[in-house]
LOVEXGU-539802 format. One line per field, with one value per residue (C-alpha): x, y, z; residue number from 0. Coordinates in nm, 4 decimals, padded with zeros to 6 digits. Layout:
N
xx: X/...
yy: Y/...
zz: Z/...
num: NUM/...
END
This chain:
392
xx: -00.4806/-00.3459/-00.4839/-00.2836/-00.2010/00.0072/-00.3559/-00.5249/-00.6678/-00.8167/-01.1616/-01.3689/-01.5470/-01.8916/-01.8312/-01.7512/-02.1001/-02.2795/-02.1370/-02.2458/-02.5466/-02.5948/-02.4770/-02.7163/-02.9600/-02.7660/-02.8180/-03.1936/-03.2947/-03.4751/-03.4251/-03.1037/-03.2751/-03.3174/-03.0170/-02.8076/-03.0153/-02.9118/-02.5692/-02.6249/-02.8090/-02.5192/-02.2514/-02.4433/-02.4751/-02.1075/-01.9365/-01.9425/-02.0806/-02.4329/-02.5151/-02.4183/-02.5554/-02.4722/-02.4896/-02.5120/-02.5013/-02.8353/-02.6888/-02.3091/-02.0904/-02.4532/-02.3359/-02.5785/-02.5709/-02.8631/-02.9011/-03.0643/-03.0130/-02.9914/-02.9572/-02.9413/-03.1411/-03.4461/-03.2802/-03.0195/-03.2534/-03.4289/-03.1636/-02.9648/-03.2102/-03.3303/-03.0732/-02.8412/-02.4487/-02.2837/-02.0337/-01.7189/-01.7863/-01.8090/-01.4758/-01.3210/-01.5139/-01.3128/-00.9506/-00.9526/-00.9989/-00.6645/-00.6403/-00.7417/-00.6520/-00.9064/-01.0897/-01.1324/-01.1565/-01.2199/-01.2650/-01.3711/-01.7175/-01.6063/-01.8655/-01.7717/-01.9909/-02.2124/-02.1820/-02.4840/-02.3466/-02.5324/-02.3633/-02.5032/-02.4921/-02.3419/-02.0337/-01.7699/-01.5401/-01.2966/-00.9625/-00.7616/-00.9246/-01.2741/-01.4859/-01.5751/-01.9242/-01.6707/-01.5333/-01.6173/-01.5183/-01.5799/-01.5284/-01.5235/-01.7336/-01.5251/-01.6288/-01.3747/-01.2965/-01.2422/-01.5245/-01.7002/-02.0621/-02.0856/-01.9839/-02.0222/-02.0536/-02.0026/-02.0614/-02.1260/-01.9502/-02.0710/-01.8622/-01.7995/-01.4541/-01.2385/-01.3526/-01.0690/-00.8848/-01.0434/-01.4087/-01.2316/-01.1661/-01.5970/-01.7238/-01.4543/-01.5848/-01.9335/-01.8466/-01.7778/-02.1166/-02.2360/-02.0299/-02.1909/-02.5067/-02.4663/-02.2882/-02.5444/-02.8562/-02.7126/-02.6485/-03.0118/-03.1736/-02.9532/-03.1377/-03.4244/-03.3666/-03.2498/-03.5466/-03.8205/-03.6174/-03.6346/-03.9866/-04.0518/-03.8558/-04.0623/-04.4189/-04.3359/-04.2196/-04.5345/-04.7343/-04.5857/-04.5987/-05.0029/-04.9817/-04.8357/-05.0457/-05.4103/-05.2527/-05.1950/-05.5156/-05.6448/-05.5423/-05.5714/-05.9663/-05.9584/-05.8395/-06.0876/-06.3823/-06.5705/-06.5268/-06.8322/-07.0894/-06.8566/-06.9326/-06.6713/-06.5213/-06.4267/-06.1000/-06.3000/-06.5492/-06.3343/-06.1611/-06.4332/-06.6023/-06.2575/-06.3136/-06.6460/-06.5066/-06.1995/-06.3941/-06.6780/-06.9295/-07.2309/-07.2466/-07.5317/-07.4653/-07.6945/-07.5784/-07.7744/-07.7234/-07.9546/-08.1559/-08.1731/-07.8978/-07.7429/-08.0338/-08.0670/-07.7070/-07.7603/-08.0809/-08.0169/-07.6551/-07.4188/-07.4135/-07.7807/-07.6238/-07.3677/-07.6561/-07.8405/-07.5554/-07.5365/-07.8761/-07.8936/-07.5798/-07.7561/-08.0767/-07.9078/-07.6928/-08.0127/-08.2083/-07.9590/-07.7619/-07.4681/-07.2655/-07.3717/-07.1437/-07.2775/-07.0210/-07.0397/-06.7933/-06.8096/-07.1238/-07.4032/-07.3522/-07.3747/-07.2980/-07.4438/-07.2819/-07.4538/-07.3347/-07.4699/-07.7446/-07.8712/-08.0622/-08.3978/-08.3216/-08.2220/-08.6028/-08.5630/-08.2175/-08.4322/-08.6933/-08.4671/-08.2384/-08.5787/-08.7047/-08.4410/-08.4448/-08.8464/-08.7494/-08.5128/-08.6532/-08.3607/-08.4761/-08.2744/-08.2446/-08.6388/-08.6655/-08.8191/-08.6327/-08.7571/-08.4745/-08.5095/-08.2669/-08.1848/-08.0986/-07.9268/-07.8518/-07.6169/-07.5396/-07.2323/-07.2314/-07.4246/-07.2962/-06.8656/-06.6241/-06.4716/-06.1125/-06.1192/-05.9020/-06.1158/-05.9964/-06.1223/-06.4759/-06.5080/-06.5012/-06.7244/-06.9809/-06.9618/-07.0038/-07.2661/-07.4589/-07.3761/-07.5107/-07.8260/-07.8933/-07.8279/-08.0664/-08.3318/-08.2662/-08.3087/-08.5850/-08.7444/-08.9533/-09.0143/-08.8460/-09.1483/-09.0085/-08.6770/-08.8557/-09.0290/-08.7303/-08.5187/-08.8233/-08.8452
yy: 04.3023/04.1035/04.0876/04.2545/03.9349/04.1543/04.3082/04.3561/03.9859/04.0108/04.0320/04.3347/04.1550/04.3162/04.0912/03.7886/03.8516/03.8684/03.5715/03.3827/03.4818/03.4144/03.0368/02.9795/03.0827/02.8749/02.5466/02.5966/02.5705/02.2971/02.1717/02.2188/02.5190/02.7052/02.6654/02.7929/03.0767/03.1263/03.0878/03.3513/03.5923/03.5521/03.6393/04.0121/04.0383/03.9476/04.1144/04.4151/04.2243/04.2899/04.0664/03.7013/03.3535/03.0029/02.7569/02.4298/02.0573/01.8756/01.5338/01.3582/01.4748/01.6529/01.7990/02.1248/02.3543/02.5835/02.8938/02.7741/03.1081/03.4509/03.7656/04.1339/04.3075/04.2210/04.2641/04.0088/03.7723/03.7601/03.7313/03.4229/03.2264/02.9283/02.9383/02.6727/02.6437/02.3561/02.2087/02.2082/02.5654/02.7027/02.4980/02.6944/03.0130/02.9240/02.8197/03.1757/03.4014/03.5395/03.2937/03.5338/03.2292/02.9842/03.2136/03.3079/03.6710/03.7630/04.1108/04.1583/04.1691/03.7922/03.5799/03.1832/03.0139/02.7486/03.0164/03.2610/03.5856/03.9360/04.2482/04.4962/04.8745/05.1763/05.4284/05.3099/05.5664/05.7054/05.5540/05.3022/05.0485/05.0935/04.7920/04.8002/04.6798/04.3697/04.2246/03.8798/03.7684/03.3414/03.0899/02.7266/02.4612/02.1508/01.7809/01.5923/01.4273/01.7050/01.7584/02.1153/02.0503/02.4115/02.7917/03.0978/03.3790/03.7903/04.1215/04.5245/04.5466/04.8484/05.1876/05.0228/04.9515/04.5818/04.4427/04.3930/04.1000/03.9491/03.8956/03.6414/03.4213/03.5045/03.3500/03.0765/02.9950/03.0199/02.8227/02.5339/02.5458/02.5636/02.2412/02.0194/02.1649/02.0398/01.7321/01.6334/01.6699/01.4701/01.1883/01.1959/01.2041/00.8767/00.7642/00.8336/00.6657/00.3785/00.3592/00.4013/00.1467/-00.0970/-00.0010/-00.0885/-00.4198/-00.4909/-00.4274/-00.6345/-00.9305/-00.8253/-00.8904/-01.1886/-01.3437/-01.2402/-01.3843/-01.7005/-01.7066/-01.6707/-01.9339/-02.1837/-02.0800/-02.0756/-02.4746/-02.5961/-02.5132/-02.6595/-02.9357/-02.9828/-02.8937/-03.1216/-03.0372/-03.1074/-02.9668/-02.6796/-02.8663/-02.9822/-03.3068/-03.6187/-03.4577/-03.0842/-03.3318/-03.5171/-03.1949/-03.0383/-03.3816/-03.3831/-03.0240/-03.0313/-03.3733/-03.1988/-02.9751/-03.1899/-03.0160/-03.2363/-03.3052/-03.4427/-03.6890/-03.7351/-03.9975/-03.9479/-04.1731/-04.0867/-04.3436/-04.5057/-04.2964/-04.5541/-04.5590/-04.2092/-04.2315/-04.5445/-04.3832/-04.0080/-03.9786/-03.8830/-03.5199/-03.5148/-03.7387/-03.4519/-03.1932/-03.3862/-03.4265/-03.0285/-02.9582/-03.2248/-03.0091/-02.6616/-02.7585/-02.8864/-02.6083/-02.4074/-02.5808/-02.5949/-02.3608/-02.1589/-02.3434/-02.6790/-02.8725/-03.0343/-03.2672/-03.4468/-03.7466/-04.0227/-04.0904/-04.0199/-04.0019/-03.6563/-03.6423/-03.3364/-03.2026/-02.9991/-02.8284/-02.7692/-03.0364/-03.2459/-03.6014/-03.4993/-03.1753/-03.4852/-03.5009/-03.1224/-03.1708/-03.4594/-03.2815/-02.9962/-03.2477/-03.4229/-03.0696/-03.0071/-03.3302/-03.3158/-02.9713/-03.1362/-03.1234/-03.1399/-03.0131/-03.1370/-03.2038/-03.1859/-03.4093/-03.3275/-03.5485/-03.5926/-03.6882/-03.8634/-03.9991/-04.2697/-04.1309/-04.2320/-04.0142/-04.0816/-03.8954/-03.7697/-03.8245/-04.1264/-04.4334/-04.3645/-04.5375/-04.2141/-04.3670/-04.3068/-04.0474/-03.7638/-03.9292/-04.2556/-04.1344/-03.9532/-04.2827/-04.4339/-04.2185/-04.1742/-04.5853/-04.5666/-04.2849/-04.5224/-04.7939/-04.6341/-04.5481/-04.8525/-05.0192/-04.7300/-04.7881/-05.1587/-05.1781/-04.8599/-04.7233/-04.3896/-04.0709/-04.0758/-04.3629/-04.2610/-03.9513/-04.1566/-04.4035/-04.0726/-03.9413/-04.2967
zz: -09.3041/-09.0196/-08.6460/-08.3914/-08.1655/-07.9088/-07.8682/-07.4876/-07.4476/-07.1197/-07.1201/-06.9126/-06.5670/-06.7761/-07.0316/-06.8282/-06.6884/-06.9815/-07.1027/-06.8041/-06.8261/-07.2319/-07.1498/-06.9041/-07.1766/-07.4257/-07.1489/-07.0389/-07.4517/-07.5485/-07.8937/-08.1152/-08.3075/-07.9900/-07.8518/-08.1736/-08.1324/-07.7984/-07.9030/-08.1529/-07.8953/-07.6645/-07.9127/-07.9749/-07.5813/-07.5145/-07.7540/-08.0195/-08.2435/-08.4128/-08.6877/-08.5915/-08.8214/-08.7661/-09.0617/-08.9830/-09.1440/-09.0510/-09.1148/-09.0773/-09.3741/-09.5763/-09.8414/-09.8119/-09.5251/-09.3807/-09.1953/-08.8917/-08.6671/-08.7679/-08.5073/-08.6795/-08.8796/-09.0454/-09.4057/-09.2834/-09.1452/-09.4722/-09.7276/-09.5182/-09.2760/-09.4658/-09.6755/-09.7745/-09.9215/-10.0668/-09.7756/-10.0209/-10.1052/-09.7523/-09.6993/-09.9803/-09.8170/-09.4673/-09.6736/-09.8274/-09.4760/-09.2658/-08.9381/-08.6299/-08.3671/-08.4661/-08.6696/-09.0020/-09.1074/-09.4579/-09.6819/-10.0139/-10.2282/-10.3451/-10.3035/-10.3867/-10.5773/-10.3526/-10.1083/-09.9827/-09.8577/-09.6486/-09.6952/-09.5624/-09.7200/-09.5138/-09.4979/-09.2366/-09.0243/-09.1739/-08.8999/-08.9602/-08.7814/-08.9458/-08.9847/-09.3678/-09.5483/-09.7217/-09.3852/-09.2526/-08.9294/-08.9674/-08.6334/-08.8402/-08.6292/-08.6603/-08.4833/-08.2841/-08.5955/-08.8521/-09.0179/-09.0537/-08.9018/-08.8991/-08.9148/-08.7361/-08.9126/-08.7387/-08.8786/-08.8135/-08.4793/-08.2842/-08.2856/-08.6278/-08.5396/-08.5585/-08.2571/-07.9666/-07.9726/-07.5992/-07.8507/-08.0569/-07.7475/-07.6491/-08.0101/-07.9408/-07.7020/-07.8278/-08.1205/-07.8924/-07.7344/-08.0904/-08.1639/-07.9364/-07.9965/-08.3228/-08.2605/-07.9697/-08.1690/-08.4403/-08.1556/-08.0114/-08.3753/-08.4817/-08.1112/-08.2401/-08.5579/-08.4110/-08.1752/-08.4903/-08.6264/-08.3120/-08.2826/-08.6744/-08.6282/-08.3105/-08.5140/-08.7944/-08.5580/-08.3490/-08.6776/-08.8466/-08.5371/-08.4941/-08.8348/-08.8122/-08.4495/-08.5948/-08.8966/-08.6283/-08.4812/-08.8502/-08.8755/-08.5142/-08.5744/-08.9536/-08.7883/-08.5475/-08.7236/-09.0602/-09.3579/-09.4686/-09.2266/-09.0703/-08.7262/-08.4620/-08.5509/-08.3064/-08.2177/-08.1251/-07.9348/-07.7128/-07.6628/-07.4632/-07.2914/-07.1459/-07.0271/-06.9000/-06.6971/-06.6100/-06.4594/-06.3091/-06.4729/-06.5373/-06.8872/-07.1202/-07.4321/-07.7251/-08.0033/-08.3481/-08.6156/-08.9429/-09.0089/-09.4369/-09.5057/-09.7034/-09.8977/-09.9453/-10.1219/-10.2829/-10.4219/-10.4793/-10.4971/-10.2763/-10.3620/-10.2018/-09.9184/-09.8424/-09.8868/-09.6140/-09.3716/-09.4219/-09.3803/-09.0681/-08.9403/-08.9605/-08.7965/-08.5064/-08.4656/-08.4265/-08.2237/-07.9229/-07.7262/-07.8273/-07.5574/-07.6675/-07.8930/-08.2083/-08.3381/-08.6628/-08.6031/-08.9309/-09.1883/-09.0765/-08.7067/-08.5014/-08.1508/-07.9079/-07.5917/-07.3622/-07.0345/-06.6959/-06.8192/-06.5522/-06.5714/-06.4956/-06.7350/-07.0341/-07.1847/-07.2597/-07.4089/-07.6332/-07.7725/-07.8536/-08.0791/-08.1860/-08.3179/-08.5120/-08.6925/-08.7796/-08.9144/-09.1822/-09.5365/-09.7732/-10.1669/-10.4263/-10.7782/-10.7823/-10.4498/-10.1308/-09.8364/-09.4845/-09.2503/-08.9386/-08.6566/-08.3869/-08.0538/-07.7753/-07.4465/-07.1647/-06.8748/-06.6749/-06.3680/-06.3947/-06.3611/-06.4553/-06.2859/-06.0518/-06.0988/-06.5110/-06.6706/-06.7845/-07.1746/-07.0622/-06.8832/-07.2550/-07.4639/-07.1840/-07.2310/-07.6010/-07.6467/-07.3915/-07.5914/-07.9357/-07.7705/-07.6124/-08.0308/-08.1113/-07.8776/-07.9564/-08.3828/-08.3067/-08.0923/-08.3700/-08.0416/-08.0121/-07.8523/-07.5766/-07.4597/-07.3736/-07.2024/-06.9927/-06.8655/-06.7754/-06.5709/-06.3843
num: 0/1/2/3/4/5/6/7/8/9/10/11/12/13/14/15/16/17/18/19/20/21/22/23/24/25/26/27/28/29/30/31/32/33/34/35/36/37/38/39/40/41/42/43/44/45/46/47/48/49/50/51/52/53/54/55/56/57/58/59/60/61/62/63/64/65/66/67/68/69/70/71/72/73/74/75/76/77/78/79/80/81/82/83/84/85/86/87/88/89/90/91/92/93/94/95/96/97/98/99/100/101/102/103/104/105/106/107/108/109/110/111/112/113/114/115/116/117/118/119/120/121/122/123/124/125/126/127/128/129/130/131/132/133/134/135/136/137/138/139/140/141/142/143/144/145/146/147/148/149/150/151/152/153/154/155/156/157/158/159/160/161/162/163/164/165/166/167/168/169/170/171/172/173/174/175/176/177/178/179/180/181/182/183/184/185/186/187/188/189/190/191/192/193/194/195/196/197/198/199/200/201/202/203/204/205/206/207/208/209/210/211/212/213/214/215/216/217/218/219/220/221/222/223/224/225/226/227/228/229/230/231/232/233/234/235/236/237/238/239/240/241/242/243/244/245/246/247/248/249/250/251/252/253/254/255/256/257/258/259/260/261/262/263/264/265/266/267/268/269/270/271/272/273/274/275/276/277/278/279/280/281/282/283/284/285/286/287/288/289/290/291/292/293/294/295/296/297/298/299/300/301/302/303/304/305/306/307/308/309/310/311/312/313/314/315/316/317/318/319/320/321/322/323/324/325/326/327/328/329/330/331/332/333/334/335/336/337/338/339/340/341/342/343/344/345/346/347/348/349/350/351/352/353/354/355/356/357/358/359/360/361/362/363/364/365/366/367/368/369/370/371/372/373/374/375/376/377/378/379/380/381/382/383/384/385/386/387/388/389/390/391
END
């Protein structure tokens, strides 16, 4: 059966309004579904025919494709939306049809295998030009570069005759829209793609480099804290007396230095030395402030830093660190160890040379605090005594 191309083409000034009309429909739908199903609703309302469904790939080159939009009746929209026909088969499908300009018509119960077909049951007129229950009217959706995204399929005409020749140029037309549609959406999901992608990339940098961040952090404090005791070591120490001096914040110094240590690890063992250092450690820690560093810096020798601490607020600072070494009992291995310490306490400002480096006032004041312990542990007098010289 071949298409009268010698056929009226012009198309009525009705019809050019209802196609305006169905593509300003087609372009105010949001979302690729909706807008095939414009495209669909606009073929019905701009020409004869009834039953219109678009097939679609939902991927570059897919090798099934699905019903996405479906206008006619509900028996149609049943049997085909939803469902899906192998891409070479629909080719084959297309290959087999009579070219009506760039469309495909087809007749015939044949269905090709791959293929999912509606045909819909009723008597057709008795003329010549009768549009029968077999016939297939098929506008191919090709890319820019050949390949069949899509396809357009139109049935039951009304008057249920072959539809005049200016309709062919309509779904053409529609077809196009249906094109870029197609083509578009695939564009903006490879977008999105690429963006999820981006966005994975970017969180897994993000946490490798939180990773490698809080490893650093990890072994900056490992390295500035003992190994023993937990406590801040020399380098943690002169860390924040450089701070606090930075800063001119006045700053108090206590020096402890255990005293017959030696002999507790000459005696006992060092494993009971290193219990003692711990339990030394511990007490300290919780008999002083939160801010307050506590410092274990070689042997037997602690060092304590406290903040906002001025001299005639020392004797406090004192019996704070003295309470927490008469708290020390260390059990072990059956033994029952009282520790005791040697203090010395310096304080900043005091008597620093202005013109020092903040580095420089630090190992002032940490020899002056030895030294004060050393004088104290020589001289064996008691605590009250320092009290009383920092209240002179």
């Amino acid at each position: 059966m071949g298409h009268d191309a010698r056929a009226d083409v012009r198309v009525p000034p009705s019809a050019l309004g209802l196609v305006q009309q169905a593509l300003v429909r087609v372009h105010t739908a949001v979302g690729l579904r909706a807008t095939l199903q414009a495209i669909a609703e606009g073929v019905t309302s701009s020409t004869p025919f009834q039953a219109v469904s678009i097939t679609i790939a939902e991927a570059p080159f897919a090798e099934d494709m699905r019903v996405v939009a479906v206008v006619g009746s509900p028996e149609a929209t049943e049997a085909l939306l939803g469902t899906t026909s192998r891409r070479a088969a629909l080719l084959e499908h297309l290959a087999a049809g009579e070219a009506w300009g760039e469309l495909r018509f087809r007749s015939g119960y044949e269905t090709i295998e791959g293929t999912v077909r509606f045909v819909p049951e009723y008597e057709p007129l008795d003329v010549p030009d009768a549009w029968r229950p077999d016939y297939e009217l098929v506008a191919p959706l090709f890319a820019a570069n050949g390949e069949l995204v899509g396809m357009l399929s139109l049935d039951e005409p009304r008057g249920g005759r072959i539809p005049p020749a200016w309709s062919n140029g309509i779904v053409e037309l529609f077809a196009e829209q249906a094109v870029i549609a197609i083509v578009n959406a695939w564009r903006h999901e490879e977008a999105v793609r690429a963006m999820e992608a981006l966005e994975r990339e970017k969180a897994a940098l993000s946490a490798e480099f939180a990773e490698r961040r809080a490893r650093v952090t990890h072994l900056r404090d490992e390295a500035r804290r003992d190994p023993l005791t937990g406590l801040a070591n020399r380098v943690r120490l002169q860390e924040r007396l450089e701070e606090l001096l930075a800063a001119q914040i006045p700053v108090a110094v206590v020096f402890c230095d255990l005293d017959r240590f030696k002999q507790i690890n000459d005696t006992h063992g060092h494993a009971v030395g290193d219990e003692v250092l711990r339990a030394t450690g511990r007490r300290l820690s919780e008999n002083l402030r939160d801010a307050d560093v506590v410092a274990r810096i070689g042997g037997d020798e602690f060092v304590v830093v406290a903040a906002e601490v001025q001299r005639a607020d020392a004797p406090k600072l004192l019996q704070r660190v003295e309470r927490a070494f008469s708290d020390v009992t260390v059990c072990s291995e059956g033994l029952s160890l009282q520790v005791a310490s040697s203090l010395g306490l310096v304080c900043e400002p005091g008597r620093s040379d202005a013109l020092l480096t903040p580095a420089q006032r630090v190992e002032e004041l940490l020899s002056s605090a030895d030294r004060e312990m050393y004088a104290h542990k020589r001289s064996r007098a008691r605590v009250d005594r320092l009290y009383s010289s920092l209240k002179a």
